[in-house]
N, C-alpha and C positions, 0 to 999 in steps of 0.2 A: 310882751303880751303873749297869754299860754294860746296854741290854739284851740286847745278847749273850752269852750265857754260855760262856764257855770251861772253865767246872770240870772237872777231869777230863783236860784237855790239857794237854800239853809239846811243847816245841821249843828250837830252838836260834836264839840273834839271834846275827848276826856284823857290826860296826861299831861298834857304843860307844864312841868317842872322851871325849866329853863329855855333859854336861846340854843340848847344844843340838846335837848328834847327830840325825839322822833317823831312827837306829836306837837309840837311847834314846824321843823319843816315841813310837815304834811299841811297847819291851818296855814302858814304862810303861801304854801301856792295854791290849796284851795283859795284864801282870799284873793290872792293876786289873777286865779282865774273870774272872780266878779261874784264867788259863791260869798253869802253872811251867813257868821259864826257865831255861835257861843262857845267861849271858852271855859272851861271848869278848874275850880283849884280846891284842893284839900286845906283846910285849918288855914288861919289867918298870917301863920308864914309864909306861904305861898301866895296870898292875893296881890301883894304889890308888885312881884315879880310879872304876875298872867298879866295883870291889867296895864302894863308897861308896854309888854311883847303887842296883847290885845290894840292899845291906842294906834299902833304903826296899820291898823286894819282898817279898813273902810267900814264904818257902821258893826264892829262887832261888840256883843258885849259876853262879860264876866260875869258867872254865877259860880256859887259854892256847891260842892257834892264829895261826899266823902263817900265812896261807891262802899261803904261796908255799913251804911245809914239808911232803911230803906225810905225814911221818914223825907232824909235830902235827896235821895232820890226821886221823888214823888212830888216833892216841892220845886226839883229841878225842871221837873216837863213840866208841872205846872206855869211858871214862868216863863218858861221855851212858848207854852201855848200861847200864854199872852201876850210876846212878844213877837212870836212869827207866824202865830195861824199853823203853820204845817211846817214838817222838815222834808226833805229829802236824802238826807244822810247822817250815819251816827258815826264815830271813829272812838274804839275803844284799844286805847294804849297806855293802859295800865297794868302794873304786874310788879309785888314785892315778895320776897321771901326773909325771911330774919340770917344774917348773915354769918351765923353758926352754922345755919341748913346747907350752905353753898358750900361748904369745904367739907373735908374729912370725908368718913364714911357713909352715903346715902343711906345703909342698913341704921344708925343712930339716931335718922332724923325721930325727932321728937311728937309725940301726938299734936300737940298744938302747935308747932313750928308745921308741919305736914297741914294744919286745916286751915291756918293764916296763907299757907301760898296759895294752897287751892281757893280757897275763897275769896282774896282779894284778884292772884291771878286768872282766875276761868269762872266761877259761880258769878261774879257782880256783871259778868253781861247781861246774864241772864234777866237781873232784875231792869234793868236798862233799858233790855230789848221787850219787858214787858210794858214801859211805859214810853217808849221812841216810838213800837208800832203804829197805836192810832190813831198816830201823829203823820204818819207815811200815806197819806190820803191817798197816793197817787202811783204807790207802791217808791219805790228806794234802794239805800242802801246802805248794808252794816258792814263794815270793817273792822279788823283785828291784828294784832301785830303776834305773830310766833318766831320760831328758833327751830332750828335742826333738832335742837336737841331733844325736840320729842319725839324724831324714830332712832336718833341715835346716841352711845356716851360720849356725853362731853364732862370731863376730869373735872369738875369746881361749879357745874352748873346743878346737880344731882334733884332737888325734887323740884326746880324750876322747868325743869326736863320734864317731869310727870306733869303739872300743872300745865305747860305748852300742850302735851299730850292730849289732856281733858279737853281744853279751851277749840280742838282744832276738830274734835271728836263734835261739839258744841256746833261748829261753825254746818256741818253735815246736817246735822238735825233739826237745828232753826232753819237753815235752807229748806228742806220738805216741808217744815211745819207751815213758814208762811209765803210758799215758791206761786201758791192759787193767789198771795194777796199783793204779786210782784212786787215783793220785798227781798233783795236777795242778800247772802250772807258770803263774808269771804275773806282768806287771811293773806295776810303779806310775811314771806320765813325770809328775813334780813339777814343778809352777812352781819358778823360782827362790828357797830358801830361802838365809836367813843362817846357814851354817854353819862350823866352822874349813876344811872341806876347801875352800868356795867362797869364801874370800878370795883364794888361790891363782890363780881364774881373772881375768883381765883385761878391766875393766868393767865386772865384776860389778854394781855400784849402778847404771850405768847400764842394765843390763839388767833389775836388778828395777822400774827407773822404767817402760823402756818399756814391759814385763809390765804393771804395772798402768793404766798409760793405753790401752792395746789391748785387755786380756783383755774379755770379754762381761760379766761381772764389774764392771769397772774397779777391781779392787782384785787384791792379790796375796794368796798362799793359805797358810796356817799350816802348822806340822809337827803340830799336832793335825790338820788335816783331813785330811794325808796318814797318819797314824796310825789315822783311824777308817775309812779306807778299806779297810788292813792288817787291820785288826781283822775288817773283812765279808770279805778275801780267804783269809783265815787260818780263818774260821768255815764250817760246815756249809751255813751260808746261799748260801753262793757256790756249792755244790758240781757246779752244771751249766757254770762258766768256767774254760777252760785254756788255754793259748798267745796270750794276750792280753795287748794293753799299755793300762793306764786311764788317761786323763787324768785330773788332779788339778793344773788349772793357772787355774783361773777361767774357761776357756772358749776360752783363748789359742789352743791351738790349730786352731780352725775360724775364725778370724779370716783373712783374707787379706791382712793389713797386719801 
């Protein structure tokens, strides 16, 4: 039993790939704190997987949303409404790039490789948090998943780097825009986990190595820890932090090496 209590809360998680998803640990201890979820999945290879994970959850359900759809987007809250009356919290943890953009030269990235990351990475909150809002009767919360590597180079991550960049610039300005409607906005910078999306980047292993021989820590950081972070940003307890990014890296980054 968490001791935070979410009973009584709803929201919406968007990323669920798999069991090793950063946005499966997060709905998991949200569930397990007493909050109900909807779970979202891209295209119909993915529904049997969410509504697998989904069924282990107390009353959650499974909707479709392809965050680059603004149609399923729109059709999303719409259902959300009619499902749960109001949210309390959104969790956006999605983020692709075409995996030619990850390697090589950042200077080469492509006009359309460069508008697919930003777009799927950092723009589809956008349209999310326009229809989560006024669904947030009671004001809320949005959350977002970045990476170091939008103040700094990281070798294989290159215009995921810009995109984090954007997405974290995003998180500052929806906080002022709706901070009168206590809605608050706010990001989690993950150490390097093993995920399906971070096989994708180039040297990935090598980078969880050098994470853990650097971090203050000296050890690398679980998708629980980064979950029960979610769980305090998502809860009442947080309710005085907005337009902020947490680390949740072992310490990594205040190291100077």
């Amino acid at each position: 039993m968490y001791p935070i209590d979410l009973k009584g809360k709803k929201g919406v998680i968007l990323g669920v790939a798999n069991d090793r998803s950063i946005a499966w640990s997060i709905a998991r201890v949200l569930g397990q704190a007493g909050a109900r979820l909807a779970l979202t999945y891209q295209g119909e290879r993915l529904q049997e997987r969410v509504t697998r994970l989904a069924d282990t959850l107390e009353e959650a359900i499974v909707l479709p949303c392809d965050a680059t759809d603004d149609d399923q987007i729109e059709a999303l809250f719409q259902t959300v409404k009619q499902e749960f009356g109001d949210i309390s919290f959104l969790v956006h943890s999605i983020a692709y790039a075409n995996r030619e953009d990850l390697a090589g030269n950042f200077s080469e990235t492509g006009r359309e490789g460069f508008r697919i990351a930003l777009e799927i990475s950092a723009y589809s909150l956008l349209p999310l948090v326009k229809h989560a809002a006024p669904l947030m009767t009671d004001g809320g919360s949005v959350l977002t998943m970045t990476f170091q590597a939008s103040q700094k180079v990281y070798p294989g991550y290159n215009v995921m780097g810009t995109a984090k960049a954007a997405l974290e610039h995003e998180i500052r300005q929806l906080a002022f825009e709706f901070g009168e409607r206590g809605i608050r906005f706010n990001a989690i910078s993950a150490g390097p986990l093993e995920t399906l999306a971070a096989r994708g980047i180039h040297g990935f292993m090598d980078m969880r190595r050098h994470h853990a021989e650097k971090a203050a820590l000296k050890r690398n950081i679980s998708a629980d820890e980064v979950a029960n972070t979610a769980l305090f940003l998502c809860s009442d307890l947080s309710s005085g932090i907005t337009g902020s990014v947490i680390p949740v890296d072992a310490g990594y980054h205040i190291m100077a090496i």
